[in-house]
C-alpha positions in Angstrom: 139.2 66.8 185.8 136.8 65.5 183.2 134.0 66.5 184.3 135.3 70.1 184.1 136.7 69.4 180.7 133.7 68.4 179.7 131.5 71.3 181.1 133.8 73.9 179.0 133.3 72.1 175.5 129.9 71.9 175.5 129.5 75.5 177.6 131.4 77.2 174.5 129.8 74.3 171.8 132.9 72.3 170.8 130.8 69.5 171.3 126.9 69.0 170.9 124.5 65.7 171.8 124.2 63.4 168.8 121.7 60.9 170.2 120.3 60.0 173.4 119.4 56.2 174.2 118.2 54.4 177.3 117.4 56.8 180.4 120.6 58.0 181.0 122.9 57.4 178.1 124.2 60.5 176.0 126.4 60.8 172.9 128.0 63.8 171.9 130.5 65.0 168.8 132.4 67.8 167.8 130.8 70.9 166.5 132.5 72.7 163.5 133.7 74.6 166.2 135.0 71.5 168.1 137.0 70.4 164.4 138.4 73.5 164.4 139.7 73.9 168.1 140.9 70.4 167.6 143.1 71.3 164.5 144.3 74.4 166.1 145.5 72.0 168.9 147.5 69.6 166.3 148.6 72.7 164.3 150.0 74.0 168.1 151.1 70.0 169.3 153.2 69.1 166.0 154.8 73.1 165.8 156.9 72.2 169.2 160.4 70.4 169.4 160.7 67.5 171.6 161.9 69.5 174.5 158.8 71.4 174.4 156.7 68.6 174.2 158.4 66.8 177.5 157.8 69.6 179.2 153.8 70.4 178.7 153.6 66.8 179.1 155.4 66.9 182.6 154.6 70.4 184.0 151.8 71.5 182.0 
């Protein structure tokens, strides 16, 4: 699941590469667009009561 995590944020740039070093090793960090889909997410996470939170935690 990841993997196709990872593939959407840097498809729609909420993350960009911030260094590369050795062959095969990548870094990446939020974009400004990455900070602000982040917040949104806290804004979303912290607006639900408990009950709410058990279930996106357990169902989805």
């Amino acid at each position: 699941m990841a993997v196709h995590y990872f593939g959407f944020l840097e498809r729609n740039g909420y993350i960009v590469p911030c260094a590369k070093e050795g062959l095969q090793s990548h870094y990446y960090t939020l974009s400004s667009d990455g900070i602000e889909l982040y917040e949104q997410g806290e804004r979303w996470w912290g607006s639900l009561r408990w009950p709410q939170k058990y279930w996106v935690i357990w169902r989805g």
